[in-house]
NUVEXRO-293120 format. One record per residue: x, y, z of N, C-alpha, C, O in turn; residue in one letter. Coordinates in steps of 0.02 Angstrom, whole numbers, plus 50000, padded with zeros to 5 digits. Layout:
<pts>
XYZXYZXYZXYZA...
</pts>
This chain:
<pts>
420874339652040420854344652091421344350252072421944349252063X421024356452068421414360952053421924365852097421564369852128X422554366952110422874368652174422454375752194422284380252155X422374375452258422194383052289422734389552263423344389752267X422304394252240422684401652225422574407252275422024409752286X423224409152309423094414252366423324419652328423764418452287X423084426252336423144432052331423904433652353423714435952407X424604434452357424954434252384425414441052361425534442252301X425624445052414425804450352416426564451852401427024449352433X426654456552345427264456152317427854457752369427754462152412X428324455152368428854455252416429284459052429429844457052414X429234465352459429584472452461429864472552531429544472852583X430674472352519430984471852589430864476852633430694474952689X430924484552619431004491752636430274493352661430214496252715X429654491452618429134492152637428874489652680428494493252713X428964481952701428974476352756429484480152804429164483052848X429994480852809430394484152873430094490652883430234493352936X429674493952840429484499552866428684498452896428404502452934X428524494952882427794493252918428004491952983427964496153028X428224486552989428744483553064428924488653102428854488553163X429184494153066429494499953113428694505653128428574509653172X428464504453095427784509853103427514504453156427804505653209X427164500253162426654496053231427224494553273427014491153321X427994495753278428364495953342428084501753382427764501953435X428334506753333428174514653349427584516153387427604519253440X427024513853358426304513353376426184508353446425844510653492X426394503253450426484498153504426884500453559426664500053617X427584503153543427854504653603427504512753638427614513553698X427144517753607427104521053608426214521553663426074525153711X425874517453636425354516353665425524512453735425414514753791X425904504253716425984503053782426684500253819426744495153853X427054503953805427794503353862428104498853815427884495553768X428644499553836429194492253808429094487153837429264482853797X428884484053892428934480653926428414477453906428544471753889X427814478953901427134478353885427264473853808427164467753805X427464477453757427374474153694428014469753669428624470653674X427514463253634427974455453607428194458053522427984462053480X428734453153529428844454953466428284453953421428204457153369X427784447553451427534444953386426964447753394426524446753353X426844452253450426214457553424426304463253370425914464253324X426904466853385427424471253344427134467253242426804469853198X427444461253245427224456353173426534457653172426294462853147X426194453153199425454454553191425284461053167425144461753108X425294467553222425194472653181425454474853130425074478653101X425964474253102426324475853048426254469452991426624469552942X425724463652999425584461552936426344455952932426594455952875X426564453352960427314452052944427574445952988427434444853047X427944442452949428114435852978428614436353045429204438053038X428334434853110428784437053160429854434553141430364437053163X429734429353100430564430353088430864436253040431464436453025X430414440753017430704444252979430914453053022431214457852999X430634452053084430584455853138431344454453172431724459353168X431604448553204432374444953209432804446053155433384447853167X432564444953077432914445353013433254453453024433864453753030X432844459653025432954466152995433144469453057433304475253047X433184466853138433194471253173433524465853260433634467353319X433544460053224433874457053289433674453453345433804447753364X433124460953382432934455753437432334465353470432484471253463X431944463153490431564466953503431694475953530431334480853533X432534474453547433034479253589433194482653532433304488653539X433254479453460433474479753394432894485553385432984491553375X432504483253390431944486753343431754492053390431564497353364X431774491653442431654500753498432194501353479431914504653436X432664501453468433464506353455433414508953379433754513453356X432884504953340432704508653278432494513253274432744518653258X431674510953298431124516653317431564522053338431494527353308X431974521753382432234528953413432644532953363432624539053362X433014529253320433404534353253432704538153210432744542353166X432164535553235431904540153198431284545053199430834547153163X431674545553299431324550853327431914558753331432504560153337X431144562253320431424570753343432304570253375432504566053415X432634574753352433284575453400433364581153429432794583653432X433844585753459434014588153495434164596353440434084602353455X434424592653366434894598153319434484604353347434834608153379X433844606053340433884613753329434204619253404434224625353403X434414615153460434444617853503435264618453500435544621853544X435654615253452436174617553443436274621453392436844623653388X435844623553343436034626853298435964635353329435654637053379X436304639253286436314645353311436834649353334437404646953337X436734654453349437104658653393437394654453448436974651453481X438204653353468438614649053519438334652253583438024649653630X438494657653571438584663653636437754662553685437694662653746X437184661453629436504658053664436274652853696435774652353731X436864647153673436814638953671436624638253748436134634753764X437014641553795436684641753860435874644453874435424641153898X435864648353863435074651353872434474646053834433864645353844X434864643253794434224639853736434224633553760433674630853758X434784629353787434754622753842434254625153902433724622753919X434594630153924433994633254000433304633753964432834630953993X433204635853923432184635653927432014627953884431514624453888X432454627253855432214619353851431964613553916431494609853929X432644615853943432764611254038432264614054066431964610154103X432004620254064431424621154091430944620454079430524620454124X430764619354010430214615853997430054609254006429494606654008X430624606454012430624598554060430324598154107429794595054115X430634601454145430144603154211429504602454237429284600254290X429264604754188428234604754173428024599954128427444597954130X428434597854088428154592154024428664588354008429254590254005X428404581753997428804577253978428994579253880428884584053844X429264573353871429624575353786428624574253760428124571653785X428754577253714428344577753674427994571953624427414570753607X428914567753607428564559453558428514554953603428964552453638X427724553453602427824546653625428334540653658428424538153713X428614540053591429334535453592429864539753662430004537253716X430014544553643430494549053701430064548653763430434548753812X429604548353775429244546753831429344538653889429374538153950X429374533553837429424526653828430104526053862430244523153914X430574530153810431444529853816431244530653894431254525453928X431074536753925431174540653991430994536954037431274536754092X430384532554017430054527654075430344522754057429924518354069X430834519754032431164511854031431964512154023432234506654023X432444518154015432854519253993433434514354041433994513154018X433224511854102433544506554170433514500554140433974496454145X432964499554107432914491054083433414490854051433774495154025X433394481554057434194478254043434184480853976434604484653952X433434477353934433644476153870433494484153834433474483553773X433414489953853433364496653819434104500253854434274505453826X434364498753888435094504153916435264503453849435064508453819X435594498453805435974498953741435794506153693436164509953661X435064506253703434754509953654434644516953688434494521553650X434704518153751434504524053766435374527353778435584533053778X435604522953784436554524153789436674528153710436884533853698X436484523053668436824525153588436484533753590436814538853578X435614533553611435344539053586435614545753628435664550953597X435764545653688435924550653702436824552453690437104557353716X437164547253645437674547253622437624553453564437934558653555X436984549253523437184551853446436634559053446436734563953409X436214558753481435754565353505436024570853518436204575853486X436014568753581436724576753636437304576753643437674581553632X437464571453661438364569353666438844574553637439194579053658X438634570853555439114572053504438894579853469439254584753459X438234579053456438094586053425438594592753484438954597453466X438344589853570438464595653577439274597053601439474602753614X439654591753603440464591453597440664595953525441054600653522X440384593953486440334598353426440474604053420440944606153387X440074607453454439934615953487440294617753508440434623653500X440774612353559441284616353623442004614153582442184609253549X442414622553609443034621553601443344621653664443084623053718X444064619553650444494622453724444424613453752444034609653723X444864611053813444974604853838444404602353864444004605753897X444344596853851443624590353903443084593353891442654595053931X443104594253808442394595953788441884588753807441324589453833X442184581753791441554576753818441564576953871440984575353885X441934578253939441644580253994441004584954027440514583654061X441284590454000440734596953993440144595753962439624598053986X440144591653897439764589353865439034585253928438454586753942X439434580653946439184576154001438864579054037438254578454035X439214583454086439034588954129438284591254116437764589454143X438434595954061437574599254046437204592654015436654594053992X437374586954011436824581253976436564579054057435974577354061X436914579154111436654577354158436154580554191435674578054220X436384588554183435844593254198435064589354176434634587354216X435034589154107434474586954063433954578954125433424578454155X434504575354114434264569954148434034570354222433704566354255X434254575454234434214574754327433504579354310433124575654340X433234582754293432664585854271432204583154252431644585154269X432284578554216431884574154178431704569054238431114567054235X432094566454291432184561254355431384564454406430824562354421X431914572254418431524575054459430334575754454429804574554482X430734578854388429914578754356429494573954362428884574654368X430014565254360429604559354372429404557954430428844555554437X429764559154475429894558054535429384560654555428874557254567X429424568854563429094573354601428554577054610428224579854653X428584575354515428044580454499428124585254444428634588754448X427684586154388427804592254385427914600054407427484601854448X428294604354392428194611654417428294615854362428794615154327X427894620054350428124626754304428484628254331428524628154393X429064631254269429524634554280429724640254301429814642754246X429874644254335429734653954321430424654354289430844650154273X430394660654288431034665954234431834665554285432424665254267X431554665754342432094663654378432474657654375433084656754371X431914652954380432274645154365432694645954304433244643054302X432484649754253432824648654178433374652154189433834648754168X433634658554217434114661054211434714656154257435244653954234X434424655454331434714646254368434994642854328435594642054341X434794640254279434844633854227435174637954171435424633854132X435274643854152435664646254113436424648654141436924648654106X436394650854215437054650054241437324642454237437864640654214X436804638454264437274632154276437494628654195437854623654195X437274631154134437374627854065437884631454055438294629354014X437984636654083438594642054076439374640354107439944641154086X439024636854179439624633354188439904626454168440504625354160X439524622954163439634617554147439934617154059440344612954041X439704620754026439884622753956440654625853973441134623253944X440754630054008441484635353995442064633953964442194627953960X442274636053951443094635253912443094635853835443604634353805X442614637653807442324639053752441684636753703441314631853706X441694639553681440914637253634440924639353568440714645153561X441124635953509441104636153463440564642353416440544642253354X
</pts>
């Protein structure tokens, strides 16, 4: 009797963690965090559910991945200081009317309370807005101020869920550009 020969697929760590991270992406994105198992996450990604625990921990592991390698915040700090207010205001106002744009940032927004995603939505709006935009500000209790206009963001993002969408008008933006104005003050890099 001759032993059975399986076709067996060469063993690439980076490529396997990146499959894993592509059908998270795809899984959480289609249906909630809450919704998807780890070992559906495996399944779609072709992959032994311990190697899902191995590269990433625990399912909280692997949405806190997916999220390093969504869209960030940079271009709205880059630029002219003296604008940084006006360019937060039509962003915040485009909140208003539309949710984020990736999928995944969508996911974050609708689960960001759950036990097992606070870790991950904590780090991201750490290493997102936090820090980039402490960055920007000079002068005392820049992470305060910092905070300040990050809350703006969130309470917008709350409302929109809450309430509804609304277009924005030109008024709202200049609103939202005083209040980034204050909450920013004491300098801006």
């Amino acid at each position: 009797m001759s032993p059975q020969v399986t076709e067996a697929r060469p063993r690439d760590r980076e490529a396997t963690r990146e499959r894993i991270l592509q059908a998270a992406r795809e899984l959480f994105s289609e249906q909630g965090y809450e919704q998807v198992t780890v070992r559906m996450i495996a399944a779609a990604a072709d992959a032994n559910i311990a190697l899902v625990g191995r590269y990433f921990g625990s399912k909280a592991g692997l949405f806190a991945a997916v999220l390093q390698g969504e869209p960030t915040f940079a271009t709205l700090f880059e630029g002219d200081s003296d604008c940084l207010p006006r360019r937060l205001a039509e962003w915040a106002a485009e909140r208003m009317q539309h949710p984020p744009e990736s999928p995944i940032l969508r996911t974050l927004e609708r689960f960001a309370g759950h036990p097992e995603v606070q870790g991950a939505a904590r780090e991201r709006m750490i290493t997102a807005v936090l820090n980039p935009l402490e960055d920007k500000l000079t002068g005392p209790d820049a992470p305060s101020r910092a905070r300040m206009a990050a809350s703006v963001f969130l309470g917008i993002g709350a409302m929109r869920r809450r309430v509804g969408p609304q277009k924005p008008t030109p008024s709202d933006v200049d609103r939202l550009t005083a209040v980034f104005e204050a909450c920013l003050a004491d300098g801006v890099k």
